[in-house]
C-alpha positions as CSV (number, residue, x, y, z in Angstrom):
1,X,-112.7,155.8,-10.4
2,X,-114.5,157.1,-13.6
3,X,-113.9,154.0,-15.1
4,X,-115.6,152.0,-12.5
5,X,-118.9,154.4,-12.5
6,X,-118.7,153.7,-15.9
7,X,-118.9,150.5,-15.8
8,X,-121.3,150.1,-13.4
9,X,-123.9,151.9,-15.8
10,X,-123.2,150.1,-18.5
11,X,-123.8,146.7,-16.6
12,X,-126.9,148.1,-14.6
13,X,-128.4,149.2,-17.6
14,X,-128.4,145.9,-19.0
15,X,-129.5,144.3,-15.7
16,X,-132.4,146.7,-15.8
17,X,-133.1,145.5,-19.2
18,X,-132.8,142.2,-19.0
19,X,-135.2,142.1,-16.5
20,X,-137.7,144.0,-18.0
21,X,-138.2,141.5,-20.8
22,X,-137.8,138.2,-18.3
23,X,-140.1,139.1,-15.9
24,X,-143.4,137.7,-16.1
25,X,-146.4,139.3,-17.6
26,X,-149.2,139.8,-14.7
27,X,-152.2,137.8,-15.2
28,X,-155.9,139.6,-15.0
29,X,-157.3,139.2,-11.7
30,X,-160.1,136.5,-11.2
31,X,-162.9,135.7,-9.3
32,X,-160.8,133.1,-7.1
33,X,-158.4,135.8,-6.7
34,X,-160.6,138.0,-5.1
35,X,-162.5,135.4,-2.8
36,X,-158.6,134.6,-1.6
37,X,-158.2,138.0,-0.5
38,X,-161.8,138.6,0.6
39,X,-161.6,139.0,4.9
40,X,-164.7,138.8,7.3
41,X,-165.9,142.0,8.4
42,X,-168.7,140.2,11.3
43,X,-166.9,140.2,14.6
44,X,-168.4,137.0,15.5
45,X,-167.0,135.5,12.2
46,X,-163.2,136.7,13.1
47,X,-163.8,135.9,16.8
48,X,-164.1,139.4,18.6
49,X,-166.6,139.6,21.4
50,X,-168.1,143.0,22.1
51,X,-169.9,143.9,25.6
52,X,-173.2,146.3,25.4
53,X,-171.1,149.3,26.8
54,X,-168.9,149.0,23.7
55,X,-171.9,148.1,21.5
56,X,-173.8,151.5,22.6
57,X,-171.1,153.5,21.8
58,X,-170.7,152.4,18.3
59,X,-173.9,151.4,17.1
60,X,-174.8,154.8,15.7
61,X,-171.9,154.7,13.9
62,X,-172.6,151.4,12.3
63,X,-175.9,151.9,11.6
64,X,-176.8,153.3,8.4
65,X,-179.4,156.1,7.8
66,X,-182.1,155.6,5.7
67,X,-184.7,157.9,4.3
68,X,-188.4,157.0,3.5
69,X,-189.2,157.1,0.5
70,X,-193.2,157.9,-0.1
């Protein structure tokens, strides 16, 4: 039983290790990859329909305050 714990370090240790250094490096992230993963946020654009009574409730909390500036 020893034995087979053992063993079982010894080869996942070198699994580990193996794939450390044959997995691939990560490439920076570019422009493209960010348009790919870029989502709609207009509801017309994603194809949700809102009514008025939905629209009155959570306009306020869309809407975003301003201050004047003199």
């Amino acid at each position: 039983m020893a034995r087979q714990k053992k063993k079982n370090k010894f080869v996942g240790f070198w699994a580990a290790v193996l794939l450390r250094f044959s997995s691939r490096k990560k490439h920076p992230i570019t422009g493209q990859d960010l348009k790919k993963t870029e989502f709609k946020t207009d509801s017309r654009a994603i194809g949700v329909n809102f009514n008025d009574k939905i629209r009155r409730v959570f306009r306020p909390k869309w809407l975003k305050k301003h201050t004047q500036s003199k």
